[in-house]
C-alpha positions as a Python dict, from the first residue, in 0.01 Angstrom:
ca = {
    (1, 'X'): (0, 0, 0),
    (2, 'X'): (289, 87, -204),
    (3, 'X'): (500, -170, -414),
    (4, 'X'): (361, -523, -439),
    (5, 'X'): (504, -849, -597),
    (6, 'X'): (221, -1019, -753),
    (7, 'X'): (297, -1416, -775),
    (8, 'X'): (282, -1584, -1092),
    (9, 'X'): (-55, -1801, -954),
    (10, 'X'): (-255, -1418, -936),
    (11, 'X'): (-171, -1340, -1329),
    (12, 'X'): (-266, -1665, -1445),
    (13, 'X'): (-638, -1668, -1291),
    (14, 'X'): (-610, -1265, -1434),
    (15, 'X'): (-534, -1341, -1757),
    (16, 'X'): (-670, -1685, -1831),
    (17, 'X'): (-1061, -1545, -1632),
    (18, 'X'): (-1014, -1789, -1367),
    (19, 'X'): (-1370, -1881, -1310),
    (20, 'X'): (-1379, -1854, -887),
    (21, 'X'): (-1038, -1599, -898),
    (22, 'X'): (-1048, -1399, -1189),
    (23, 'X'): (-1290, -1113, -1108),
    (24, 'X'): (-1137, -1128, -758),
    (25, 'X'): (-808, -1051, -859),
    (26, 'X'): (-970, -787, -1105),
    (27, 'X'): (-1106, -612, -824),
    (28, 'X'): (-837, -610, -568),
    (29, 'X'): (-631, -469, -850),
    (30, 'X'): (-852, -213, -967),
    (31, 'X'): (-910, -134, -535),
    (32, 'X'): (-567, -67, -463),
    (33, 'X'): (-492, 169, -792),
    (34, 'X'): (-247, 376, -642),
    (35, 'X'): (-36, 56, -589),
    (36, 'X'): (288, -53, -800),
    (37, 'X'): (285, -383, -929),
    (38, 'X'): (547, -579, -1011),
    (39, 'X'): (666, -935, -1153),
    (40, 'X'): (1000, -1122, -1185),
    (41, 'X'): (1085, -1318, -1505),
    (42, 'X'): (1026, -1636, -1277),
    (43, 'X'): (672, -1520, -1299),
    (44, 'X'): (647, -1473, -1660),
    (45, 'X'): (793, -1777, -1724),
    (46, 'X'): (550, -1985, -1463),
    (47, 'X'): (277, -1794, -1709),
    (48, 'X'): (429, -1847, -2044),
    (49, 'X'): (438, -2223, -2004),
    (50, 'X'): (32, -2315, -2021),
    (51, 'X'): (-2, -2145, -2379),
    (52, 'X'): (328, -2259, -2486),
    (53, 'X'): (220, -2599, -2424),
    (54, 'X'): (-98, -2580, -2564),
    (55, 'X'): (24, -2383, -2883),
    (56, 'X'): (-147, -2090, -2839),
    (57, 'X'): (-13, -1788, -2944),
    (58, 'X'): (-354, -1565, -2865),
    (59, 'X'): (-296, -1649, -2498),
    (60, 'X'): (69, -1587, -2484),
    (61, 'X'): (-3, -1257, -2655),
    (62, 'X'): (-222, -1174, -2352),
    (63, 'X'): (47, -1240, -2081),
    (64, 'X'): (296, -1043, -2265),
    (65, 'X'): (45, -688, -2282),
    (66, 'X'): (7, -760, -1903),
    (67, 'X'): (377, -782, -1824),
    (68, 'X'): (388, -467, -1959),
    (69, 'X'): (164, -313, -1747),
    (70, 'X'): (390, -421, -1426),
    (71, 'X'): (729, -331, -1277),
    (72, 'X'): (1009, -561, -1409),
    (73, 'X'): (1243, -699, -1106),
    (74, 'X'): (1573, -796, -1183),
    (75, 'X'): (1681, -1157, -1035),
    (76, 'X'): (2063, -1107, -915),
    (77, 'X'): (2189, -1356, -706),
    (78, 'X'): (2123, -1224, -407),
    (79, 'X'): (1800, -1337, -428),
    (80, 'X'): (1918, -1734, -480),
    (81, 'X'): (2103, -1699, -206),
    (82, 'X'): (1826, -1548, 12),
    (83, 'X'): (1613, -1809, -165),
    (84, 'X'): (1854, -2087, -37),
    (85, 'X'): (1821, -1969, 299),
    (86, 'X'): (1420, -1964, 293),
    (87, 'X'): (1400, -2294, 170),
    (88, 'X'): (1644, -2415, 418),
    (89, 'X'): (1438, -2247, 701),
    (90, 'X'): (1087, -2273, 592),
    (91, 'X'): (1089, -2607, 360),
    (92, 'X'): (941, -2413, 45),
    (93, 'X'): (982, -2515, -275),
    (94, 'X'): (1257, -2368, -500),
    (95, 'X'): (1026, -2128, -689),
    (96, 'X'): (824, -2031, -407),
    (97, 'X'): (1163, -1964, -226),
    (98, 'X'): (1238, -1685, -510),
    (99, 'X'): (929, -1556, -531),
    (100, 'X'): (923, -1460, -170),
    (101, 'X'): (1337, -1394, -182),
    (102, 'X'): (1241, -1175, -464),
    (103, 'X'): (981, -959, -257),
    (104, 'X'): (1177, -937, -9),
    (105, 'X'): (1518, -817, -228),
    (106, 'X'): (1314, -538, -375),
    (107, 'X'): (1159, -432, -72),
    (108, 'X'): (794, -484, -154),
    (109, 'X'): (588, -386, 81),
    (110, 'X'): (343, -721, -17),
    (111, 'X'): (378, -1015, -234),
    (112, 'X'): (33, -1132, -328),
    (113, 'X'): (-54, -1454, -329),
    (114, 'X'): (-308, -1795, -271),
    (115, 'X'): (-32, -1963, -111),
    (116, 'X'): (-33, -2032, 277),
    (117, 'X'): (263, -2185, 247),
    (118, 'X'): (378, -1825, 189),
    (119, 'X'): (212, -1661, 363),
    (120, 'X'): (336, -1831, 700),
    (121, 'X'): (707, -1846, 604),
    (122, 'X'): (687, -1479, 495),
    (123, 'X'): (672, -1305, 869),
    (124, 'X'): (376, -1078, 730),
    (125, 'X'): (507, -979, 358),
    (126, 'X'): (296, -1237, 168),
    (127, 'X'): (-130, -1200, 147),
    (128, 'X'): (-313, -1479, 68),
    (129, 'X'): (-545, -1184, -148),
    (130, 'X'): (-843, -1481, -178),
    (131, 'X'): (-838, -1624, 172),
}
């Protein structure tokens, strides 16, 4: 497996030890090492929001050494427009929409995911990774 597009739901069981998910992820990370991983600022911001709310700055610390650790891709509006189109066609919601329009802009060869929602308006490109 090559490039994946992790969705924001995957980081946020990662980083915040999801108690069912968070080894699970762990491990499908650590079993597909010679994988790139990457994130769109969509995703960071879905993370950033739970520790901004909550005021902690420990947390939010945590998601921003992980982003690090992944490929950044670039939202140009190609991808709202392909978003548009998968929202039109597959009744997702706006940020799933990106996500998957994002994937599919940058050529991922997965975008890694819990959502079957996703997964059956993807033809193939999103894995629910903890079905």
């Amino acid at each position: 497996m090559g490039l994946i597009y992790l969705d924001a739901c995957l980081v946020i069981y990662l980083v915040e030890r999801h108690p069912s998910w968070g080894d699970a992820i762990a491990g499908k990370l650590a079993e597909t090492a010679d994988a790139r991983f990457g994130i769109s600022p969509l995703v960071k911001c879905e993370c950033l929001v739970g520790p901004m709310k909550r005021g902690d700055p420990v947390l939010e610390q945590a998601y921003m050494e992980l982003f690090e650790r992944f490929l950044p891709f670039a939202m140009p509006e190609p991808i709202y427009l392909l978003a548009a189109r998968l929202r039109a066609r597959f009744g997702l919601k706006t940020p799933d929409a990106l996500h998957l329009a994002c994937a599919q802009h940058h050529r991922c060869d997965a975008l890694w995911t819990n959502d079957e929602r996703l997964t059956r308006a993807s033809h193939g490109l999103a894995v629910n990774i903890l079905a």
